[in-house]
N, C-alpha and C positions, 0 to 999 in steps of 0.2 A: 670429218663428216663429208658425204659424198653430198655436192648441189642436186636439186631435185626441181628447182624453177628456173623459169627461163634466163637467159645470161644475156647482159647487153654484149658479150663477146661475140654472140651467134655461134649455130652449132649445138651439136648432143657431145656433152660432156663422153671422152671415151668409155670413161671407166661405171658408168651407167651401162652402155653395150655392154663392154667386158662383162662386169656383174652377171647378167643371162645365162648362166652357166648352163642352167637346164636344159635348154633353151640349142646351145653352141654344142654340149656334149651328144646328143642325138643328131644332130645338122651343122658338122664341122666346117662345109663349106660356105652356108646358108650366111654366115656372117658377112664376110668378105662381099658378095652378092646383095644383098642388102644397104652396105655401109661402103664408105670409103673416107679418108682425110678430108676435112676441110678447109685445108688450107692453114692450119695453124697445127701447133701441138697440141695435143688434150681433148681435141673436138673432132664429133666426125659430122657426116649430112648421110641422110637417106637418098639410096639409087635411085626406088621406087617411090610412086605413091602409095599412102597409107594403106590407100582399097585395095591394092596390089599384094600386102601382104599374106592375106589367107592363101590365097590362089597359088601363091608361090610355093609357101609349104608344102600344100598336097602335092604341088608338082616335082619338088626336090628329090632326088634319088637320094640321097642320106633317112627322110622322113618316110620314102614309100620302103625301102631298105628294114627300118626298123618297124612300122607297121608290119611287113611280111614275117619278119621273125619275131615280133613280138603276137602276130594272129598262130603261128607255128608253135611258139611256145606253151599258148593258152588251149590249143589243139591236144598236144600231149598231155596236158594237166587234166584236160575233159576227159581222153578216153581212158587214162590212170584211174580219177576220181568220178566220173557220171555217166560214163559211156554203156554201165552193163542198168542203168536206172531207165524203166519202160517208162516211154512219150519223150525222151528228150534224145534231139537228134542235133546232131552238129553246127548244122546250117542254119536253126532258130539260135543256137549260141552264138556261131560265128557272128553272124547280123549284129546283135548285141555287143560282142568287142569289139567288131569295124567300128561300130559307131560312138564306142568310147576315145578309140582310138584317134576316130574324126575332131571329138571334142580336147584330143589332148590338143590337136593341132590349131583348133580353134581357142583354144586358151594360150597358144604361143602366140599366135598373130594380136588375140586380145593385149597379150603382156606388152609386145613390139609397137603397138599400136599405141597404150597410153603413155609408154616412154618416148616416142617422137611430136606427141600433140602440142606439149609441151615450148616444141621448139619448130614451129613452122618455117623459119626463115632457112633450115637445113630440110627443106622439102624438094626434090626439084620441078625446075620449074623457079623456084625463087630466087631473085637476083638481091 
């Protein structure tokens, strides 16, 4: 069973990161950038602060990457399946997947987020 509370070890268990697959397989890099060793084996600490994470998302070339072709894929689905349907034009659709798309990114920083609250002492900033 994977720890889920805080550890008098200090530190975010790795394999809590790890776990994030979701998360890691859309923003390969986003890990590494986020995380690093703490100093021991099994534990890592947070690059950033917490607040830090949204911002970084939308900013990651892995996330704006897969936004792009995932607004291109949902493009071609539209004019396959609604494109020849009078009043609906792309740009009121688009809007609408950007902004799903926005909340996938804001439910990764959500996930990243209650996974390090946990463990403040791997914040930086804390000695």
């Amino acid at each position: 069973m994977i720890a889920d509370k805080p550890t008098c070890s200090g530190g975010i268990p790795s394999q809590l990161v790890h776990a994030l697959e979701e998360i890691w397989s859309v923003m390969p890099e986003l890990k590494a950038r986020l995380f690093s060793c703490f100093g021991q084996t099994g534990f890592m600490k947070l690059n950033v602060s917490p607040e830090e994470i949204l911002s970084i998302i939308m900013a990651d070339k892995d996330f704006q990457s897969y936004k792009k072709a995932s607004l291109a894929e949902s493009e071609a689905r539209w004019k396959q399946n609604v494109a020849d349907s009078p009043g609906v034009r792309w740009n009121s659709s688009k809007a609408i997947f950007e902004k799903t798309l926005d909340q996938v990114a804001k439910s990764f920083a959500l996930k990243l987020q209650n996974l390090v609250k946990n463990y403040p002492e791997a914040w930086p900033g804390v000695k």
